[in-house]
C-alpha positions as CSV (number, residue, x, y, z in Angstrom):
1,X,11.8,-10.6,57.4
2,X,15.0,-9.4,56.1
3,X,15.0,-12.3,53.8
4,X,11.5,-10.9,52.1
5,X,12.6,-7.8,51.8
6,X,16.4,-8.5,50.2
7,X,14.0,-10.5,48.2
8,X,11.2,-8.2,47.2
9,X,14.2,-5.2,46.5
10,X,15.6,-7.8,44.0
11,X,12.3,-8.7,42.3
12,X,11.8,-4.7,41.8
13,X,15.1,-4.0,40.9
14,X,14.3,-7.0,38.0
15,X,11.3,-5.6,36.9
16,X,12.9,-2.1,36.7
17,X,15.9,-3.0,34.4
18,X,13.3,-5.2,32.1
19,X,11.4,-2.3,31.7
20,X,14.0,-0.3,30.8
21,X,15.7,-3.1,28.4
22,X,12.1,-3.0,27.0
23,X,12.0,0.9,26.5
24,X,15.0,0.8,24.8
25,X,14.4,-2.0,22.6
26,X,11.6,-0.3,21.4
27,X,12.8,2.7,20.9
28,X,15.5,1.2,18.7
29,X,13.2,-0.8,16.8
30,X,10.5,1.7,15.4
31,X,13.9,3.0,13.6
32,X,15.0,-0.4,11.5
33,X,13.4,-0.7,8.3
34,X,10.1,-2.7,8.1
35,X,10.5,-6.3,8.3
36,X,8.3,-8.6,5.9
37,X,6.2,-11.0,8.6
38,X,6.8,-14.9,8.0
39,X,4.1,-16.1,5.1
40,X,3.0,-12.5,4.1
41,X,4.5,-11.1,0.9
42,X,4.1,-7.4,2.0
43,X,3.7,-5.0,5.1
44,X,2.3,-1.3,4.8
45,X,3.0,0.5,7.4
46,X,1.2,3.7,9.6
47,X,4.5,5.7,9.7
48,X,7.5,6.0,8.2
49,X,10.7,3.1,9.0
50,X,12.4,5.6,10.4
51,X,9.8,7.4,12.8
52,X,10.3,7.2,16.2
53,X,6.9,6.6,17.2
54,X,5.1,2.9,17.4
55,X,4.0,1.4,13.9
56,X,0.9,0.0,13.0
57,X,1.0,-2.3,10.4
58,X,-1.0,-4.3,8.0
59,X,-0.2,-7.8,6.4
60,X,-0.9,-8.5,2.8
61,X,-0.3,-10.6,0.3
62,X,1.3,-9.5,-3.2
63,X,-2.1,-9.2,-5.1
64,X,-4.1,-7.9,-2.4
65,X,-1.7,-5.1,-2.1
66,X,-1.6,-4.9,-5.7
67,X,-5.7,-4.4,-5.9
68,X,-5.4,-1.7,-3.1
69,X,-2.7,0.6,-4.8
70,X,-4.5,0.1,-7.9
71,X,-7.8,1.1,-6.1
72,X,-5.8,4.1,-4.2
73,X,-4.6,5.6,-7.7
74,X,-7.7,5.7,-9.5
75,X,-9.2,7.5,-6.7
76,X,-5.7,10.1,-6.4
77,X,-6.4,10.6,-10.3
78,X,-9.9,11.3,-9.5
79,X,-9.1,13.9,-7.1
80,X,-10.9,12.2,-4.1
81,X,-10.5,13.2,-0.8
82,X,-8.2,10.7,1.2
83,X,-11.7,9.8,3.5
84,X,-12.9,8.4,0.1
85,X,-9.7,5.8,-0.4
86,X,-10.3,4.5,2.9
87,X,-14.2,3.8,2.5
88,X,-13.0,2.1,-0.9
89,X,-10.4,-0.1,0.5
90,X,-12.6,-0.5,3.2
91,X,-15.4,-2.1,1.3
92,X,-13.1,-4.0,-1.2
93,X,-11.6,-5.5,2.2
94,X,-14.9,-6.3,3.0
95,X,-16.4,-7.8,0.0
96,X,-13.7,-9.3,-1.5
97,X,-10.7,-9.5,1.2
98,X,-8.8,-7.3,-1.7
99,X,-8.8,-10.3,-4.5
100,X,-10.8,-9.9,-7.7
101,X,-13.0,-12.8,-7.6
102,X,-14.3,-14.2,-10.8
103,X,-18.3,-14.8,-9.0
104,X,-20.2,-13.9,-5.5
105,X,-23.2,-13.5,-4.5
106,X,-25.7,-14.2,-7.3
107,X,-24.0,-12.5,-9.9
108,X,-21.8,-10.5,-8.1
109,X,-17.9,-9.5,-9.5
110,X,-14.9,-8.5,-8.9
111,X,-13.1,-6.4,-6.0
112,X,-16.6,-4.4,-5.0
113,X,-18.8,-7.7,-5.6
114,X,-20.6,-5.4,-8.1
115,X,-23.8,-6.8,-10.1
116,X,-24.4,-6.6,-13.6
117,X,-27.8,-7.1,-12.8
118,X,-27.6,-3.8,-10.9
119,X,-26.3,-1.7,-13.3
120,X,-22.5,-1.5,-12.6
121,X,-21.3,-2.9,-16.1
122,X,-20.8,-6.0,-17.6
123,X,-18.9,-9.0,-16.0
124,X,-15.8,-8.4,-18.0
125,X,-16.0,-5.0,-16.9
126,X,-16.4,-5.2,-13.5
127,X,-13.8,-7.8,-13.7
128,X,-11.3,-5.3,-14.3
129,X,-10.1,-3.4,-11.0
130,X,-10.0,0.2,-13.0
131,X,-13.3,0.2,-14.2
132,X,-15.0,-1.2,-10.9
133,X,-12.9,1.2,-9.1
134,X,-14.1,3.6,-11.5
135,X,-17.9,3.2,-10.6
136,X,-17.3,3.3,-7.0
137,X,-16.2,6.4,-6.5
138,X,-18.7,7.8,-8.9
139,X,-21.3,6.2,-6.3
140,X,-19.6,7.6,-3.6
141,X,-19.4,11.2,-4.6
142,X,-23.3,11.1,-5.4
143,X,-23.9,10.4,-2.1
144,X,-25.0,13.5,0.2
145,X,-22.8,14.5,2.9
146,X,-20.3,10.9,2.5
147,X,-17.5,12.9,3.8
148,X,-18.8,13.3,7.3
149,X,-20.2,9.8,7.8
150,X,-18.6,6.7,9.3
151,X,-16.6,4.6,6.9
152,X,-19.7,1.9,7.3
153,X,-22.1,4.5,6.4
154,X,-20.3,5.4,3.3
155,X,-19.9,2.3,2.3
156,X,-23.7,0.8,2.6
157,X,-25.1,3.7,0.8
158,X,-23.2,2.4,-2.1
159,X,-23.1,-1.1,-1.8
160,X,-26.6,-1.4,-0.3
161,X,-25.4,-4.8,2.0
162,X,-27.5,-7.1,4.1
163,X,-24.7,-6.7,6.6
164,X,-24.2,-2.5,6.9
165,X,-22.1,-2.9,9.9
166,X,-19.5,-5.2,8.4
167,X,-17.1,-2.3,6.5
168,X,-16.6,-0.9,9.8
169,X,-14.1,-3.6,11.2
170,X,-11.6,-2.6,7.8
171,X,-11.9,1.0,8.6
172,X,-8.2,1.2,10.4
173,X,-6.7,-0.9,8.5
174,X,-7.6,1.0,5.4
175,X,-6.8,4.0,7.3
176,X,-3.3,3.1,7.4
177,X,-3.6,1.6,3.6
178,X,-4.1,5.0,2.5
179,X,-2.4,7.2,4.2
180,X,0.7,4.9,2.8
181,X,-0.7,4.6,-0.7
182,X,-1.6,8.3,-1.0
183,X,2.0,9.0,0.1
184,X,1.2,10.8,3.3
185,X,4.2,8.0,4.7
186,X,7.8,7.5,3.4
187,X,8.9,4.4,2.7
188,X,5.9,2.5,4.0
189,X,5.3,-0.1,1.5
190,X,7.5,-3.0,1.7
191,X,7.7,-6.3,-0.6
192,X,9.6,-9.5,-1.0
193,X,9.5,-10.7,-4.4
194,X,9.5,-14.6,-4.3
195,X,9.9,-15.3,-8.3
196,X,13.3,-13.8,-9.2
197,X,13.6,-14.4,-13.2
198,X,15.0,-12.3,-16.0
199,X,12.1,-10.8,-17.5
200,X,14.2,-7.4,-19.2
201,X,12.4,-4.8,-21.7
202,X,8.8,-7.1,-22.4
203,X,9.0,-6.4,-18.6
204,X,9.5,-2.7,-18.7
205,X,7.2,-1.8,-21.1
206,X,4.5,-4.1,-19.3
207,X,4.6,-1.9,-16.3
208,X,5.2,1.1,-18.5
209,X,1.6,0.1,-19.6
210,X,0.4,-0.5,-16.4
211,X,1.4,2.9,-14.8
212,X,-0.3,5.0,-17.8
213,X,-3.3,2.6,-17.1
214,X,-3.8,3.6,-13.4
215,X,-2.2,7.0,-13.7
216,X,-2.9,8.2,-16.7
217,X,-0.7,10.2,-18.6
218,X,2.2,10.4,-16.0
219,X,5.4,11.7,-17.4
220,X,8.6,9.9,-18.1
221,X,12.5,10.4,-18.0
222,X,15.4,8.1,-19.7
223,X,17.8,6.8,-17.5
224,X,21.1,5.6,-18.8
225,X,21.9,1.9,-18.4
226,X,17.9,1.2,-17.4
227,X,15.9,-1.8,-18.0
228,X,12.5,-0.4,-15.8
229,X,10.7,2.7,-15.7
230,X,11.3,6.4,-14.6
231,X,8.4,8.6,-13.6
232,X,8.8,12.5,-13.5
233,X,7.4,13.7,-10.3
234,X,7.1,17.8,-8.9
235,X,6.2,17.1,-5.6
236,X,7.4,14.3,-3.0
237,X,4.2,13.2,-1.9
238,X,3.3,12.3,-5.8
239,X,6.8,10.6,-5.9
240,X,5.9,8.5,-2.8
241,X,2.5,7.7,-4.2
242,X,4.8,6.3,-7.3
243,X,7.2,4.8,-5.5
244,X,4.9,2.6,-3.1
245,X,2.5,1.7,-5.8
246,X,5.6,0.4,-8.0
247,X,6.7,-2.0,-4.7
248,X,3.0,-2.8,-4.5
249,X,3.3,-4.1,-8.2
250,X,6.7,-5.3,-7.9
251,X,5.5,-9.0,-7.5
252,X,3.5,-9.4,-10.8
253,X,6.0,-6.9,-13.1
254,X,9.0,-8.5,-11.9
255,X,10.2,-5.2,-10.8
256,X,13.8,-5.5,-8.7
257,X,14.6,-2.3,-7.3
258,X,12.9,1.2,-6.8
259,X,14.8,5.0,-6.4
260,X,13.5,7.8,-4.7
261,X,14.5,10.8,-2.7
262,X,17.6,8.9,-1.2
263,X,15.3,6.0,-0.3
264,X,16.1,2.4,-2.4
265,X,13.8,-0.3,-1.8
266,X,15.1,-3.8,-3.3
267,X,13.5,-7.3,-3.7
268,X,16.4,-8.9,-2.4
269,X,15.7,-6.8,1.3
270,X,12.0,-6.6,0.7
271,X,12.5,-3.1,2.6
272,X,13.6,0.4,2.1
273,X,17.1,2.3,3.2
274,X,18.6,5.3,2.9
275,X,21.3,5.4,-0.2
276,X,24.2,7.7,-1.5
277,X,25.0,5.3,-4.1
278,X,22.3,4.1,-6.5
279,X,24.3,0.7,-7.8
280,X,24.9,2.8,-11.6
281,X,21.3,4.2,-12.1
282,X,21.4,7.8,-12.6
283,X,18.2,8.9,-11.0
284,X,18.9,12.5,-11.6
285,X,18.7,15.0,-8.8
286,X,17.4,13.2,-5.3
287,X,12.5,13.6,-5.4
288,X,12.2,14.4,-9.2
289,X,12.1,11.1,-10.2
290,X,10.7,7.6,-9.1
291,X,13.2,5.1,-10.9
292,X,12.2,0.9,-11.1
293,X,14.6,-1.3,-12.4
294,X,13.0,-5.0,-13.4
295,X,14.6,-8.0,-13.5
């Protein structure tokens, strides 16, 4: 009997201290920076890499994420309400698992499987994520009361599918998409860059021309000893919204390094960290500008 119990203290005593070395782990983890999963290019993540409360995550790769920042800041310059990113992603996820496909469906296109036959615009339109973006949203906010339906709902009185139900299984995910991408989170987008060549200025002025195409007419700032980009920004939310879509884009531009507010996320990392020294870049004073250095 003695033996049991000697035996059953033991067991608990085990189980108490794995616990505990569990706890702590965790605790210690939701404060390292993101970590890229094995075969995924990119992570965004539900709270900031240096919260101390548990992260969701999702797993993309480099042009999904790409499609979904591009979708995000078309709808930010539109002024939609964050509900209206998530039903966006949501159906993109849903239609297109984020990639903009050449066919579908009969004739459909593109991220939002959109129909020329429907009225939505020609293929090479709808072939091009801004535009299609574009005309979702403009379907969206024509529909009475969107804001207070379920992300499904939204989404099948725009996209009229034979399976309605479908955009609901995408609706956390593209939660956490755009609370990251709308720059709600810190330092929640996070990249490895698998192709590192020497691109320099063609580079630069490649995203340059990118940024004005999703953003519009954002301002921008030299930077001494620069090949990249620098983005004037007034508030640190805008910065962020910057700052992740940059990372988001960093695979196709070629885009090494991003500055902001203390934060430096590299391609050599794949993740973001606090910094005092910027490695020679000059980002002027720490949330007034998003700075991206290419290769």
């Amino acid at each position: 009997m003695r033996v049991r119990r000697t035996v059953a203290v033991m067991a608990a005593v085990a189980a108490a201290v794995t616990i505990g070395a569990y706890v702590i782990v965790h605790r210690i983890s939701d404060k390292l920076p993101l970590r890229i999963p094995m075969g995924k290019a990119c992570v965004v993540s539900a709270g900031s890499a240096s919260s101390s409360s548990p992260l969701g995550q999702v797993e993309l790769d480099s042009e999904q994420l790409a499609n979904a920042a591009t979708i995000t800041a078309v709808g930010l310059t539109r002024k939609i309400p964050q509900r209206g990113l998530v039903v966006a992603l949501a159906t993109a996820w849903q239609e297109s698992k984020l990639e903009n496909l050449a066919g579908g469906d009969r004739d459909s296109v593109g991220l939002f499987q959109q129909r020329p036959s429907q009225g939505w615009g020609t293929p090479a339109q709808i072939a091009d994520p801004r535009y299609a973006a574009g005309k979702f949203y403009a379907a969206l906010v024509k529909v009475k009361g969107w804001e207070k339906m379920r992300v499904t709902d939204a989404a099948q009185a725009v996209q009229r599918s034979a399976h309605p139900e479908a955009y609901e299984k995408w609706a956390d995910e593209s939660e956490i998409m755009a609370r990251a991408l709308s720059g709600e989170v810190t330092a929640s987008v996070a990249c490895t860059v698998t192709e590192e060549q020497s691109r320099g200025p063609e580079a630069a002025q490649a995203l340059g021309a990118s940024v004005k195409a999703d953003w519009g007419d954002v301002g921008t700032a030299d930077v001494a000893n620069l090949v990249g980009v620098a983005l004037k920004v007034r508030e640190t939310r805008t910065g962020w919204q910057y700052a992740h879509w940059l990372v988001a884009q960093a695979q196709e531009h070629g885009v090494k390094r991003v500055v902001f507010n203390d934060m430096q996320w590299t391609a050599d990392s794949g993740a973001w960290k606090h910094v005092t020294e910027r490695g020679g870049i000059n980002a002027g004073p720490a949330g007034e500008r998003v700075v991206a250095e290419v290769y």
